[in-house]
DSSP file (Angstrom, degrees, kcal/mol; ACC not computed):
  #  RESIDUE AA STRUCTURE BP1 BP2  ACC     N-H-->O    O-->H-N    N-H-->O    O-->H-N    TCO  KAPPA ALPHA  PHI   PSI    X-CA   Y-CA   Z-CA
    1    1 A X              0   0    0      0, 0.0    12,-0.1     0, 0.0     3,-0.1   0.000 360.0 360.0 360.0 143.8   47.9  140.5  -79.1
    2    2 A X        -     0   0    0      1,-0.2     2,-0.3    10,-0.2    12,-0.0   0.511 360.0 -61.9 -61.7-159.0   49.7  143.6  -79.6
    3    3 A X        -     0   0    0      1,-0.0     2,-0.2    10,-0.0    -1,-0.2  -0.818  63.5 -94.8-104.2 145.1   48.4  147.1  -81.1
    4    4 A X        -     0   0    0     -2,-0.3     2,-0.3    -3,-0.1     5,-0.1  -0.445  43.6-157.1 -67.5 134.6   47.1  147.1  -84.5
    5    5 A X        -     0   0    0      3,-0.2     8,-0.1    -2,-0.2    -3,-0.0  -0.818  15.7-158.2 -88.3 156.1   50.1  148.2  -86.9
    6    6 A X  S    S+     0   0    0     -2,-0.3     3,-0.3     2,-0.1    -1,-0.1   0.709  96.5  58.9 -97.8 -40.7   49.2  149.5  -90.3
    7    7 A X  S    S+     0   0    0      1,-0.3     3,-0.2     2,-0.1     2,-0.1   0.663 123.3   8.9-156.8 -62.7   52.6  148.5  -91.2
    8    8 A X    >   +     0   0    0      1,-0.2     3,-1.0     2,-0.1     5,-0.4  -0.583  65.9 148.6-135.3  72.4   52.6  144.5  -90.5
    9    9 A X  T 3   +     0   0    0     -3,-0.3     3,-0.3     1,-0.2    -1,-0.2   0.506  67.9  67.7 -81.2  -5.2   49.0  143.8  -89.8
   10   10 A X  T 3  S+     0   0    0     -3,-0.2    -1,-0.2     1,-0.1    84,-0.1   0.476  91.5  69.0 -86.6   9.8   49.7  140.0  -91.5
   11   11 A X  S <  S-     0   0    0     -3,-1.0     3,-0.4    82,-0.0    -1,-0.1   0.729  96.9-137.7 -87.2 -16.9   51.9  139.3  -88.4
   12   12 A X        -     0   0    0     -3,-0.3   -10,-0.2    -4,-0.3     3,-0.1   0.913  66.5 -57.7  52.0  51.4   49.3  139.2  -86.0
   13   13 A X  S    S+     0   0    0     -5,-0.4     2,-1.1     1,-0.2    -1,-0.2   0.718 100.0 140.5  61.4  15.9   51.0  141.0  -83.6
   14   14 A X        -     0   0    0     -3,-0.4     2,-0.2   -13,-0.0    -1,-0.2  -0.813  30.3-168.6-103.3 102.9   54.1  138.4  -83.6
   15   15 A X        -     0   0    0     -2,-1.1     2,-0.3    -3,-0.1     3,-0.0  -0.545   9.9-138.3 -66.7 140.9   57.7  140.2  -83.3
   16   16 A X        -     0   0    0     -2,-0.2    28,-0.0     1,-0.1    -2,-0.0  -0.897  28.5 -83.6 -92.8 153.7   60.8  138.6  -83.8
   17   17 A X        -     0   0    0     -2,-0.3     2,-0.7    22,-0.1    -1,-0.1  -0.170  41.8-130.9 -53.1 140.5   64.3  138.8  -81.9
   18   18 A X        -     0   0    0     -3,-0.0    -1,-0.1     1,-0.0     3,-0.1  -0.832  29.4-109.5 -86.4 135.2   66.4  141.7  -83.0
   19   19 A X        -     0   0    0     -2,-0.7    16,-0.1    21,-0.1    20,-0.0  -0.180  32.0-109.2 -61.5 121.0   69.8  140.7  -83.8
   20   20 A X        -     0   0    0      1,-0.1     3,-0.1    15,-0.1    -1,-0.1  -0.122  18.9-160.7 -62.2 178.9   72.5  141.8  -81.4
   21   21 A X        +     0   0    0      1,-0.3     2,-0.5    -3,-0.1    -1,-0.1   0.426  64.4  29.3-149.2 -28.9   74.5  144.2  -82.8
   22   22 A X        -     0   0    0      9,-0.1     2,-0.4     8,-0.0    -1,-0.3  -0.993  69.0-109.7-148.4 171.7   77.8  143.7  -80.2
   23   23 A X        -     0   0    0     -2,-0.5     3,-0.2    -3,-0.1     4,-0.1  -0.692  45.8 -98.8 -88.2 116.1   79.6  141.6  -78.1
   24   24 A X    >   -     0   0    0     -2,-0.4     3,-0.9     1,-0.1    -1,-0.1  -0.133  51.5 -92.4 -64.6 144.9   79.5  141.9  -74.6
   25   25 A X  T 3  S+     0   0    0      1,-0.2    -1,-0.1     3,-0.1     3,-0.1  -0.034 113.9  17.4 -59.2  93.1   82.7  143.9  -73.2
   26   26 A X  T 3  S+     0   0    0      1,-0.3     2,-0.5    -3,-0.2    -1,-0.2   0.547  84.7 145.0 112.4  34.0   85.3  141.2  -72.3
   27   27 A X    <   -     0   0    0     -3,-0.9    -1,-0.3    -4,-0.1     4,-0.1  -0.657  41.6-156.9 -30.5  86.1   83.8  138.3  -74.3
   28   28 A X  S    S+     0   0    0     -2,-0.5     2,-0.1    -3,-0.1    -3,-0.1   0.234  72.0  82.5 -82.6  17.8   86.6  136.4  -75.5
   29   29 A X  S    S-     0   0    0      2,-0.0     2,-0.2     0, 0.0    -3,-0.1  -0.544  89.2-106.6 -85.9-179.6   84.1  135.0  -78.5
   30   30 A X    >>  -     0   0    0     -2,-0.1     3,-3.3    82,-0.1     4,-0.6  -0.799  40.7-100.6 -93.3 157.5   83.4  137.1  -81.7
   31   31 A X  H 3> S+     0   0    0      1,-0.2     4,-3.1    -2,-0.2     5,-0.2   0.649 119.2  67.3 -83.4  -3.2   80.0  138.6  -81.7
   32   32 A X  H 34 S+     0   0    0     80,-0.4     4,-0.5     2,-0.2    -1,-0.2   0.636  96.0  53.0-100.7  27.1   78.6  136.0  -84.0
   33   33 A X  H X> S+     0   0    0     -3,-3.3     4,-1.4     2,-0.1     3,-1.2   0.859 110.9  57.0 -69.8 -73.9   79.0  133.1  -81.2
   34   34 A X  H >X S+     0   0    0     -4,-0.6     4,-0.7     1,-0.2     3,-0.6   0.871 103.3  48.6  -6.6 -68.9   77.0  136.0  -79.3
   35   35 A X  H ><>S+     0   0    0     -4,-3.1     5,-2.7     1,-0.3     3,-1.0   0.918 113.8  48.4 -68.3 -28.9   74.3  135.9  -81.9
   36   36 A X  H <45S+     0   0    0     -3,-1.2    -1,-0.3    -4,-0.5     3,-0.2   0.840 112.7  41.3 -39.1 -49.5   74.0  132.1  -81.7
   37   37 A X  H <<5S+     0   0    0     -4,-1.4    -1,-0.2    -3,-0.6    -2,-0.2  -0.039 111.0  58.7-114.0  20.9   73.8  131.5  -78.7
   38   38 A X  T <<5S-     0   0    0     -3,-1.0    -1,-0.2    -4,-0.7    -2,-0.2   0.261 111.4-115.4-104.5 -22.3   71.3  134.9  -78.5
   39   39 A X  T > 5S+     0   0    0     -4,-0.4     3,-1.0    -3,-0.2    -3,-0.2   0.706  70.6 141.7  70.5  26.5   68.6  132.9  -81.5
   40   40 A X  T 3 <S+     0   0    0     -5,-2.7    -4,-0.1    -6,-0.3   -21,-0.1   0.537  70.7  36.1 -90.1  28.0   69.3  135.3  -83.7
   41   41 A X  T 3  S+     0   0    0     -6,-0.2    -1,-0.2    -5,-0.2    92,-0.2  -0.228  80.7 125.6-147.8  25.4   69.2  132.6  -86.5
   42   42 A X  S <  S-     0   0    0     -3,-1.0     2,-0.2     1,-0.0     3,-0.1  -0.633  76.8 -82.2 -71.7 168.8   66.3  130.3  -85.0
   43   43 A X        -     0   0    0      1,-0.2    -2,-0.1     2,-0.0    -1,-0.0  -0.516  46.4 -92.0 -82.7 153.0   64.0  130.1  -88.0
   44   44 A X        -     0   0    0     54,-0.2     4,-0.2    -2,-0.2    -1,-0.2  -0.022  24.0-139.1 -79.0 152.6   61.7  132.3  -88.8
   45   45 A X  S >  S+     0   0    0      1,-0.1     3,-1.4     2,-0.1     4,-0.5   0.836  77.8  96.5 -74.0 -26.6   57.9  132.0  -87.5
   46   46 A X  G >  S+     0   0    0      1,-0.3     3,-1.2     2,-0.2     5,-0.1   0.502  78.5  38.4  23.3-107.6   56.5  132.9  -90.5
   47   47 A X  G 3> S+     0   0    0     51,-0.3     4,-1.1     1,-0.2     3,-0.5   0.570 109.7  54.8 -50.7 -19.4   55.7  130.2  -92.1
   48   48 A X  G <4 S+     0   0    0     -3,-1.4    -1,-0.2     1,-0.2    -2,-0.2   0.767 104.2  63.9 -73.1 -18.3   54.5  128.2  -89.5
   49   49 A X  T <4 S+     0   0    0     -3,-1.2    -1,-0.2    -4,-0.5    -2,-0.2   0.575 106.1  45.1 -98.9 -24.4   52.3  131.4  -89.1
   50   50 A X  T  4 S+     0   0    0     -3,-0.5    -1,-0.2     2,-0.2    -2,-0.2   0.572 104.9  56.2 -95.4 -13.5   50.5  130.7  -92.9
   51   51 A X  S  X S+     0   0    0     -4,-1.1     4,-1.0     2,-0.2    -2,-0.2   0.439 109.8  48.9 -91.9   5.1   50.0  127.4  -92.5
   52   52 A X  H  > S+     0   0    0      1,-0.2     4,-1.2     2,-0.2    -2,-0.2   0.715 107.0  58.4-101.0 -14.9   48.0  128.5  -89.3
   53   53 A X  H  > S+     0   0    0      2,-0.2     4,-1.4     3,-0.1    -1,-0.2   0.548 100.1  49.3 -76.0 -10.3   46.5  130.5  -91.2
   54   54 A X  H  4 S+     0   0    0      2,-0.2     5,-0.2     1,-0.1    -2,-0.2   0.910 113.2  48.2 -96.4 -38.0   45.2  128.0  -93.6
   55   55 A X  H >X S+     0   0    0     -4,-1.0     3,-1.4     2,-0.2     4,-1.2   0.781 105.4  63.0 -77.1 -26.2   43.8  125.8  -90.8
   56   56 A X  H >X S+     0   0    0     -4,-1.2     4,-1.9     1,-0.3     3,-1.0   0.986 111.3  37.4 -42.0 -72.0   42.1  129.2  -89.3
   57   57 A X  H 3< S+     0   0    0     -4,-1.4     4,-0.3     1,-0.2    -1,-0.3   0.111 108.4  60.9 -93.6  35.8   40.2  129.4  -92.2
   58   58 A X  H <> S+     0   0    0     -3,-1.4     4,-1.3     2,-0.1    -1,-0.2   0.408 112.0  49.9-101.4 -36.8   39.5  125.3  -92.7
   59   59 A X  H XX S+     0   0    0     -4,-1.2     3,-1.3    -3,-1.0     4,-1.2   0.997 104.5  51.4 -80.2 -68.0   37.9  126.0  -89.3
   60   60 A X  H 3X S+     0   0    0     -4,-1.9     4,-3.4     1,-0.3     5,-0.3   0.820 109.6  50.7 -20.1 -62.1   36.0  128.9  -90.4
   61   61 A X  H 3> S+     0   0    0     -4,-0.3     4,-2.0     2,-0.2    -1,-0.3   0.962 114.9  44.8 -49.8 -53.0   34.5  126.8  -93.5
   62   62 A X  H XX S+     0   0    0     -3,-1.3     3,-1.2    -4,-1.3     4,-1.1   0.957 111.1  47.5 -88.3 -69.5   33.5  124.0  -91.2
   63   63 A X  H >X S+     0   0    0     -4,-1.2     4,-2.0     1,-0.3     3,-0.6   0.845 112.9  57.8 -34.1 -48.8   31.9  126.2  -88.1
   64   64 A X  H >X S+     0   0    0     -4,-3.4     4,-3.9    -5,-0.3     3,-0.6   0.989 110.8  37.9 -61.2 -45.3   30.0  128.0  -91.1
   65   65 A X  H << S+     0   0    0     -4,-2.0    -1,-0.2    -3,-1.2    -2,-0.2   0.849 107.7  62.3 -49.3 -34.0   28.4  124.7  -92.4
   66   66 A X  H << S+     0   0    0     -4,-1.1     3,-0.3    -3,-0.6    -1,-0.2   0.788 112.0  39.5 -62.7 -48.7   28.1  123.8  -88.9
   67   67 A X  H << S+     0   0    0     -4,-2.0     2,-0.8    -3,-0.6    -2,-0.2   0.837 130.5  28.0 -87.0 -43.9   25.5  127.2  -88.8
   68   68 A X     <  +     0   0    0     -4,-3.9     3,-0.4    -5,-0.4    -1,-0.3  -0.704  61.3 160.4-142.9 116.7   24.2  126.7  -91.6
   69   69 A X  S    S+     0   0    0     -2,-0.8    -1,-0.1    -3,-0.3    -4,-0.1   0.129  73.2  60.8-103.4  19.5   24.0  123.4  -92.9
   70   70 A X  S    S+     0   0    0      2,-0.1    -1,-0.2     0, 0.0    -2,-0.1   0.290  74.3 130.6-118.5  -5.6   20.9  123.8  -95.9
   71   71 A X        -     0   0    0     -3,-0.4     2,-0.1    -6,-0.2     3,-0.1   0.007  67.7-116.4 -37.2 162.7   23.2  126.1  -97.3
   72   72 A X     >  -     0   0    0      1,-0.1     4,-0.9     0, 0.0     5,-0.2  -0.514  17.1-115.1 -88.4-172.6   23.5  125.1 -101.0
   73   73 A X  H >> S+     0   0    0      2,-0.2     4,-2.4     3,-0.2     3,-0.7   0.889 117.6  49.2 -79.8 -46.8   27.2  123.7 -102.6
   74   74 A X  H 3> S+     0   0    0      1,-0.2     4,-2.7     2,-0.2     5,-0.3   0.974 108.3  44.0 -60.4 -26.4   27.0  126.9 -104.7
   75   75 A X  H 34 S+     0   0    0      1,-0.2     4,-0.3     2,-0.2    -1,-0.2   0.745 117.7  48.8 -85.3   7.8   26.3  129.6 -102.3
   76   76 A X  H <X S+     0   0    0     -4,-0.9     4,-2.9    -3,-0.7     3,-0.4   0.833 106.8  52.9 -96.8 -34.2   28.9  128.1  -99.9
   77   77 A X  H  X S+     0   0    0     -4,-2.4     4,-1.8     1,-0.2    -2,-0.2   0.917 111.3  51.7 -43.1 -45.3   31.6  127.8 -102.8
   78   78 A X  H  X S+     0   0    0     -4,-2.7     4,-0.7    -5,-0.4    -1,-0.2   0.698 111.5  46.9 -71.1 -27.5   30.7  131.7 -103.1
   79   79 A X  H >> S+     0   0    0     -3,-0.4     4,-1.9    -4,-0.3     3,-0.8   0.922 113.5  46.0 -84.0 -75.1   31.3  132.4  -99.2
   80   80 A X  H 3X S+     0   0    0     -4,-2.9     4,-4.7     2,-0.2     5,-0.2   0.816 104.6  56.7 -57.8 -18.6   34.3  130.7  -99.0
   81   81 A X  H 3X S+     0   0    0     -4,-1.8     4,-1.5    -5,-0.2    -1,-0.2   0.944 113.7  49.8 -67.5 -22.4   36.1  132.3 -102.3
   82   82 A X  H X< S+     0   0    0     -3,-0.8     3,-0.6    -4,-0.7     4,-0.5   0.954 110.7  46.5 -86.0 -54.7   35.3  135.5 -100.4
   83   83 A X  H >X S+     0   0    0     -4,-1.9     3,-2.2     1,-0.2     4,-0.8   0.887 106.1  55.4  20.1 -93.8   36.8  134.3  -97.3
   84   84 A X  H 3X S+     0   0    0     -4,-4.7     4,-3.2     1,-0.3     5,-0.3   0.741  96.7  69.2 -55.1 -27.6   40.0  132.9  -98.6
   85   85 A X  H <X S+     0   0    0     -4,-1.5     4,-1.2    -3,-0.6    -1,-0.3   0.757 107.6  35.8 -70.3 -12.0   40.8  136.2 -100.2
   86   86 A X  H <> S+     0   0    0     -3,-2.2     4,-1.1    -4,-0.5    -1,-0.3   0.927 119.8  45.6 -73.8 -60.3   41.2  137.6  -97.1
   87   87 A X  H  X S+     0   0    0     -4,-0.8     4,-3.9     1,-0.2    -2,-0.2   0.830 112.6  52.0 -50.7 -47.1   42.7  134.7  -95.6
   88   88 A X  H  X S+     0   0    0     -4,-3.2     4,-3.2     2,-0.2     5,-0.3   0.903 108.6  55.9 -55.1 -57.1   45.3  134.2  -99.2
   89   89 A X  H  X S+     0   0    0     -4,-1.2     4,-1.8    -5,-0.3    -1,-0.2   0.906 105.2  52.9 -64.8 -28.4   46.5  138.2  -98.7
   90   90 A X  H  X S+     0   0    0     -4,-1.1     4,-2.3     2,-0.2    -2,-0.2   0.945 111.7  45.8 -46.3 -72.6   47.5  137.1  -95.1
   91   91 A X  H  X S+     0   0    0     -4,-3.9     4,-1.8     1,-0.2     5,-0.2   0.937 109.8  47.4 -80.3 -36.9   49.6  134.2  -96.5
   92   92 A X  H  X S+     0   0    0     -4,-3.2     4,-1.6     2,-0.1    -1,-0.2   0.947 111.3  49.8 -56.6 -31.9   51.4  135.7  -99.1
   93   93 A X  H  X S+     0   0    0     -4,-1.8     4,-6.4    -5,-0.3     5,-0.4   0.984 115.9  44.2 -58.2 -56.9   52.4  138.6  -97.0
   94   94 A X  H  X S+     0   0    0     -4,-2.3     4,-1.2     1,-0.3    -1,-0.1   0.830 121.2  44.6 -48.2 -30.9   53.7  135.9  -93.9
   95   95 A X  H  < S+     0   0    0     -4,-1.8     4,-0.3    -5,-0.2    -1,-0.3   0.810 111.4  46.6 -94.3  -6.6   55.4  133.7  -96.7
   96   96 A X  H >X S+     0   0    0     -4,-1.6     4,-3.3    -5,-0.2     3,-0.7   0.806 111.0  59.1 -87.1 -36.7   56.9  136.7  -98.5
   97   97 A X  H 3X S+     0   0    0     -4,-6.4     4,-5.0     1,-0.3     5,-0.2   0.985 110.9  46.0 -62.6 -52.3   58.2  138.0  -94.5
   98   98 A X  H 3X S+     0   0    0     -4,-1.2     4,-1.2    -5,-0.4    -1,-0.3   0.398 103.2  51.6 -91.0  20.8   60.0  134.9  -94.2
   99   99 A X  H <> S+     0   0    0     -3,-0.7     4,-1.6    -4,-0.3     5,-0.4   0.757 117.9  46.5 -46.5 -69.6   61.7  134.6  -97.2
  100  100 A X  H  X S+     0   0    0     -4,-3.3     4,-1.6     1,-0.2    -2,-0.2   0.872 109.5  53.3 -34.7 -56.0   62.8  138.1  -96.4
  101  101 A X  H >X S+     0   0    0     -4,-5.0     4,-1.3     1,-0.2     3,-1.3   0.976 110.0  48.0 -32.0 -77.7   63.6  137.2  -92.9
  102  102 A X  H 3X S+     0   0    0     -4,-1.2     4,-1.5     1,-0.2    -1,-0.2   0.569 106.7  49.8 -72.2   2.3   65.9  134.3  -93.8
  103  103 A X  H 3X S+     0   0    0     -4,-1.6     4,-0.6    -3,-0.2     5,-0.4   0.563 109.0  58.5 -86.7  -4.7   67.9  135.7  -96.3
  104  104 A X  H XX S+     0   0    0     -4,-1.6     4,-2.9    -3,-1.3     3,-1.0   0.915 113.9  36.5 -56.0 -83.9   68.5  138.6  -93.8
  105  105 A X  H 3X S+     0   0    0     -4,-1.3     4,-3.4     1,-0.3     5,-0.3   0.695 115.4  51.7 -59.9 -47.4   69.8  136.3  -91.3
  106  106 A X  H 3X S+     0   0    0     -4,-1.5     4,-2.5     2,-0.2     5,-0.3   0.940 111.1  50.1 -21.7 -63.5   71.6  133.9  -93.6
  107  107 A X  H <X S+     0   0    0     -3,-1.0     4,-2.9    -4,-0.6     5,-0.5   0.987 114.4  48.3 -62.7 -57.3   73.3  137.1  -95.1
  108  108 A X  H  X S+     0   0    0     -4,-2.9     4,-2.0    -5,-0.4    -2,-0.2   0.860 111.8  46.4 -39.9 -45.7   74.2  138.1  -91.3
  109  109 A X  H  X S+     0   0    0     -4,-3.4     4,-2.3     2,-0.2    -1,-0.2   0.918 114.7  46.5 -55.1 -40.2   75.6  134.7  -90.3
  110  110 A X  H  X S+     0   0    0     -4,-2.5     4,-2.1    -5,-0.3    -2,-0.2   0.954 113.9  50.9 -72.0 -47.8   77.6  134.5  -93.4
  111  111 A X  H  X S+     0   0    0     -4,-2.9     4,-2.7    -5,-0.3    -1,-0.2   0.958 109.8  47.9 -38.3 -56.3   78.7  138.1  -92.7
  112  112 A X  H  X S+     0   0    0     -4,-2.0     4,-1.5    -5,-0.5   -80,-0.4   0.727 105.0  58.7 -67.9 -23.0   79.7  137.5  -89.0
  113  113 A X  H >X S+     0   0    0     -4,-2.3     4,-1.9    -5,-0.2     3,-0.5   0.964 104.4  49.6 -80.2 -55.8   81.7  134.5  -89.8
  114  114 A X  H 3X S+     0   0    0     -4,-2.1     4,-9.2     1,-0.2    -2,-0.2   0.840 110.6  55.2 -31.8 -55.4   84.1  136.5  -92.3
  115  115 A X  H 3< S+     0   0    0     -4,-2.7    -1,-0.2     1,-0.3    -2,-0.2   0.854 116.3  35.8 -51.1 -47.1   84.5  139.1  -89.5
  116  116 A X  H << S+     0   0    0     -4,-1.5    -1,-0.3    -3,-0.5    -2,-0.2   0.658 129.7  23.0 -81.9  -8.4   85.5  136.7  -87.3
  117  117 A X  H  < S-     0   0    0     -4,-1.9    -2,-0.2    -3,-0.1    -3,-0.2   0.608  82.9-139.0-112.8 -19.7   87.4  134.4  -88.8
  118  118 A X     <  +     0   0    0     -4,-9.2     2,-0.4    -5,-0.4    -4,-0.1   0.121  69.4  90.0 120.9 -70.6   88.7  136.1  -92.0
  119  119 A X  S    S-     0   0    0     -6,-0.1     2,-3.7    21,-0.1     3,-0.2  -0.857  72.3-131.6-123.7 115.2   88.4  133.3  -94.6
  120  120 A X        +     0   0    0     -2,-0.4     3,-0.1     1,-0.2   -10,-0.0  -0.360  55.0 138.9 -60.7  88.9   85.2  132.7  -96.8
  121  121 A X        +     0   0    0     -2,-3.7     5,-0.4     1,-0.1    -1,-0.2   0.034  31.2 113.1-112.4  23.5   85.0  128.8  -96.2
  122  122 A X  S  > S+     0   0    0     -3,-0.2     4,-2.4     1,-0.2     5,-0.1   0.965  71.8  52.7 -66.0 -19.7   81.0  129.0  -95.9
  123  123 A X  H  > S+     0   0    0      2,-0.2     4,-2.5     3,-0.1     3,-0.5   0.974 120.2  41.3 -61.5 -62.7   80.1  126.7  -99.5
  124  124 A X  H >> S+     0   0    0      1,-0.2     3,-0.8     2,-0.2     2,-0.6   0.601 121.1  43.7 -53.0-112.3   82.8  123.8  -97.6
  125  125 A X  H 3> S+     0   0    0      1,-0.3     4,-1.0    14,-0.2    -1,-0.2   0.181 115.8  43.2  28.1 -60.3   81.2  124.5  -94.2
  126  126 A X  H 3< S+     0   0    0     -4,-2.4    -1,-0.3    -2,-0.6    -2,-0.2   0.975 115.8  49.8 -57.1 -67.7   77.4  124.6  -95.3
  127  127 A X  H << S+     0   0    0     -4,-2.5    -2,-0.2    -3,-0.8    -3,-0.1   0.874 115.7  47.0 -35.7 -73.7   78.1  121.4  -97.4
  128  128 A X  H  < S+     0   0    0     -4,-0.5    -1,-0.2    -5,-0.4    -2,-0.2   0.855  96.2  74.9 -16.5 -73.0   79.8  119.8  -94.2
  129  129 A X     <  +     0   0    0     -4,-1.0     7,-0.1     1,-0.1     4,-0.0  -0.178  39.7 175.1 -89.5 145.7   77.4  120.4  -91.0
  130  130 A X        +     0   0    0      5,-0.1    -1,-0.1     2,-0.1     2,-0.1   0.042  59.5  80.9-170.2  51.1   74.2  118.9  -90.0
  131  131 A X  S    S-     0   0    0      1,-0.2     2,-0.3     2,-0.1     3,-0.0  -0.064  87.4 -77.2-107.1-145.6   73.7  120.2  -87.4
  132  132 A X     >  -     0   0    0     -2,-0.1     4,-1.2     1,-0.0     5,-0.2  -0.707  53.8 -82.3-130.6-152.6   72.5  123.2  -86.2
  133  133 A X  H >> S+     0   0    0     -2,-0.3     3,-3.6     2,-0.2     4,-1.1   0.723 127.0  61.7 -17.3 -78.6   74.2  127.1  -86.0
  134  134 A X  H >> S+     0   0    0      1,-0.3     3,-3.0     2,-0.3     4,-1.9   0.763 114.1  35.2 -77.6 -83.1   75.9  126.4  -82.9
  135  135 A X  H 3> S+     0   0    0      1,-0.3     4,-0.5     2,-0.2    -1,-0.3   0.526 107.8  63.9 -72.9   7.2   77.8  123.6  -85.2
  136  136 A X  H <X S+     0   0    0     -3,-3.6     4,-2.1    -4,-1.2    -1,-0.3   0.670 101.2  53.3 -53.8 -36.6   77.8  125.5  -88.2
  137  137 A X  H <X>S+     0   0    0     -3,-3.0     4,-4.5    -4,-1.1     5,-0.6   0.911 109.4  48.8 -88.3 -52.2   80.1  127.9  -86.1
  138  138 A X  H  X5S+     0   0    0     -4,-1.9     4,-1.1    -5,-0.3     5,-0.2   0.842 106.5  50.1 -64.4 -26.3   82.5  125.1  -85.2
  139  139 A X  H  X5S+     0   0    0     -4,-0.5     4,-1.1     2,-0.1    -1,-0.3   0.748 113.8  48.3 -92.5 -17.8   83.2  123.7  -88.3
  140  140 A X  H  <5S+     0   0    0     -4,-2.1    -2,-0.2     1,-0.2    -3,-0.2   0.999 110.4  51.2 -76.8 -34.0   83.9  127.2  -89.9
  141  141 A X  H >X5S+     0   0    0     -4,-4.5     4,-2.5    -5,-0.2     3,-1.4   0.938 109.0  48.1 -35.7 -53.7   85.9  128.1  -87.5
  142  142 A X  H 3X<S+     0   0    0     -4,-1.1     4,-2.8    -5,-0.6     2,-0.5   0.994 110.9  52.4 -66.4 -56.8   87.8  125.0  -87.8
  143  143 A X  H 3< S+     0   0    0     -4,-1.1    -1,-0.2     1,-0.2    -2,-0.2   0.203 107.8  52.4 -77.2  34.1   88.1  125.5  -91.7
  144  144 A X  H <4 S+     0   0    0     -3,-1.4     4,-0.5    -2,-0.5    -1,-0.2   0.342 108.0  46.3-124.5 -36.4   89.3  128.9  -91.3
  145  145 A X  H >X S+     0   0    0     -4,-2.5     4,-2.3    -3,-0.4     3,-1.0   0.900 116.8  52.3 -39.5 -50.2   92.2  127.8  -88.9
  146  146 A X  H >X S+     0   0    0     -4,-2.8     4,-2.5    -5,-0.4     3,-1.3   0.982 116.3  38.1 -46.2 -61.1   92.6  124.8  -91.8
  147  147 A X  H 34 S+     0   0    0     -5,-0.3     4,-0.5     1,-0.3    -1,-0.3   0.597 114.5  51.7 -65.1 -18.5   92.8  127.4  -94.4
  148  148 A X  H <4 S+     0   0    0     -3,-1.0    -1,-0.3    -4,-0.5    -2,-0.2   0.539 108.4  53.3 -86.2 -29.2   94.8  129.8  -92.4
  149  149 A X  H X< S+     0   0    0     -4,-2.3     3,-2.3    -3,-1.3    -2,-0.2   0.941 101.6  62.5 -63.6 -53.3   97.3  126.9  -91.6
  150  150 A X  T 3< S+     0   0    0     -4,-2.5    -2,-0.2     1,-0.3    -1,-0.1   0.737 101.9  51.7 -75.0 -38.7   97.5  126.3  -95.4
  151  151 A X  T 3         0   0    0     -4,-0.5    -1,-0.3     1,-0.2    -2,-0.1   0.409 360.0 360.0-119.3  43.2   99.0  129.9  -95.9
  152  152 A X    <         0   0    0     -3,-2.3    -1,-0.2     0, 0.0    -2,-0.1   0.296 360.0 360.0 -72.3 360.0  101.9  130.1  -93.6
């Protein structure tokens, strides 16, 4: 684990990639093939990072029962709301980063395809592919050629 930040202490010390920012010097792609084939639109950890958080403190509940098992049903109900509230500020922050995240990177892709191609086809595009970036890329490209054809 990393050094405490003040700043994202609900990341648990978990960074993400920073996006590149150009395309290296005689690169015949545009730089968001780069950033594809860089992860800078893998999915976020986030979430996966509050639901570890829920089982963290699933675990917590059970070890404490474990210690003390005469507890009663009230005073353990009372333990754990105090618990979760720790645990609960933790996961809203982690689900609130990756909301954030992915409409960053969403806004980036969709940016970087315009730049390189030109032609807003992303709705047709989206709709299209099911796959993953890396054929995202190919069918907008190709339906920005289409569309490019279309107004010669």
């Amino acid at each position: 684990m990393g050094k405490f930040d003040i700043f994202n202490w609900w990341k648990r010390g978990v960074r993400v990639t920073t996006p590149l920012t150009k395309a290296p010097k005689g690169s015949g792609y545009p730089l968001v093939w780069h950033q594809i084939q860089h992860g800078d639109f893998r999915e976020s950890p986030y979430w996966e990072m509050s639901n570890e958080e829920i089982r963290l403190f699933e675990k917590e509940v059970e070890e404490y029962v474990k210690k003390k098992p005469y507890l009663g049903h009230e005073a353990l109900d009372e333990w754990s709301r105090s618990r979760w509230s720790t645990y609960q500020k933790r996961i809203q922050k982690l689900r609130e980063s990756h909301v954030e995240y992915e409409n960053k990177r969403i806004h980036l892709l969709k940016k970087g395809f315009l730049e390189a191609f030109d032609f807003d086809v992303w709705e047709e595009s989206i709709s299209e592919c099911e796959g993953d970036e890396m054929d995202l890329y190919e069918i907008y490209k190709r339906k920005s050629g289409e569309k490019r054809n279309e107004q010669r």
